[in-house]
C-alpha positions, -999 to +999 in steps of 0.1 A: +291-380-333+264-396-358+245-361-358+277-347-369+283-374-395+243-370-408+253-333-409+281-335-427+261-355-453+232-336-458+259-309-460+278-325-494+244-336-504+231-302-508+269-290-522+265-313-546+230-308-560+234-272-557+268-271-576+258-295-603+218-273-609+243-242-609+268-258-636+240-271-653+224-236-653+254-219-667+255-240-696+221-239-705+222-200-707+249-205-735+234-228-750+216-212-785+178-206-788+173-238-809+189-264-806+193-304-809+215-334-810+221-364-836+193-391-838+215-417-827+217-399-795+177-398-792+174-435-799+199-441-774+182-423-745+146-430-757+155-471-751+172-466-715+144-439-702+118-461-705+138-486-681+128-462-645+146-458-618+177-480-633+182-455-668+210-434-651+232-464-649+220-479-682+229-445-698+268-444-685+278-461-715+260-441-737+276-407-724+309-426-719+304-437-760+292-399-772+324-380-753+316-372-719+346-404-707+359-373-683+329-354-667+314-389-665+342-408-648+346-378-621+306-372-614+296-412-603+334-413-586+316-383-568+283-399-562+296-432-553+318-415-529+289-400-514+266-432-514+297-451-498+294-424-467+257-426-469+262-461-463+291-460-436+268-435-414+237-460-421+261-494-410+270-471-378+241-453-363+203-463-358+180-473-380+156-446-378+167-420-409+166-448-435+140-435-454+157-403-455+192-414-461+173-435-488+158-406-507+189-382-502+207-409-522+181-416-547+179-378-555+218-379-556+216-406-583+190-391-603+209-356-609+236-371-612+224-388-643+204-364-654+231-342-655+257-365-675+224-369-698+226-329-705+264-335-711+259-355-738+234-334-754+254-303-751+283-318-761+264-331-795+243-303-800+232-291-836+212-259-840+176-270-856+164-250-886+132-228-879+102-250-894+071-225-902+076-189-888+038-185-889+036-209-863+031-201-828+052-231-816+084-238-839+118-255-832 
């Protein structure tokens, strides 16, 4: 029966990751050629990436403050749902898949905030203005 729960959680894992690099695919193919976001939203993200491995939480109120309360609120219910498995099968079965069950959970928390981090800059996107068109590399 633990095989069966590790399974099943490896199974919603990869669900999830897939469906969230697929949603997050979609919107990036509408998104225009050029584009940006407000500086406010920079300066908010430039201070909580330089914090590793804690930013994703750090930046919840920052997508929760730049309109993403919905998307937000249902992704971590999500992820927390899934860490509060993770943990269930860890509190049941041996000790030997820690590691793993570790990273699977560390990977879920990281595209899960990266992803609420594309939210907000989708969701507050401005199209830049082309600087130099003789330039090989413009924005």
């Amino acid at each position: 029966s633990l095989h069966i729960l590790s399974y099943t959680l490896a199974g919603l894992a990869c669900t999830y990751a897939v469906g969230l690099s697929l949603l997050c695919m979609t919107q990036a193919l509408t998104l225009p050629n050029q584009f940006g976001t407000t500086s406010r939203i920079e300066k908010a993200y430039a201070k909580t990436n330089g914090i590793p491995y804690v930013d994703g939480l750090l930046e919840i109120p920052v997508a929760l403050k730049y309109g993403c309360k919905r998307e937000v609120i249902v992704l971590w219910s999500i992820y927390l749902s899934l860490l509060a498995y993770t943990i269930g099968i860890l509190v049941t079965g041996p000790v030997v898949g820690i590691f793993s069950v570790f990273l699977a959970a560390f990977a879920m928390y990281r595209i899960t905030a990266d992803y609420c981090e594309f939210l907000v800059y989708r969701r507050n996107k401005k199209k830049k203005k082309k600087k130099n068109k003789e330039s090989f590399f413009y924005y």
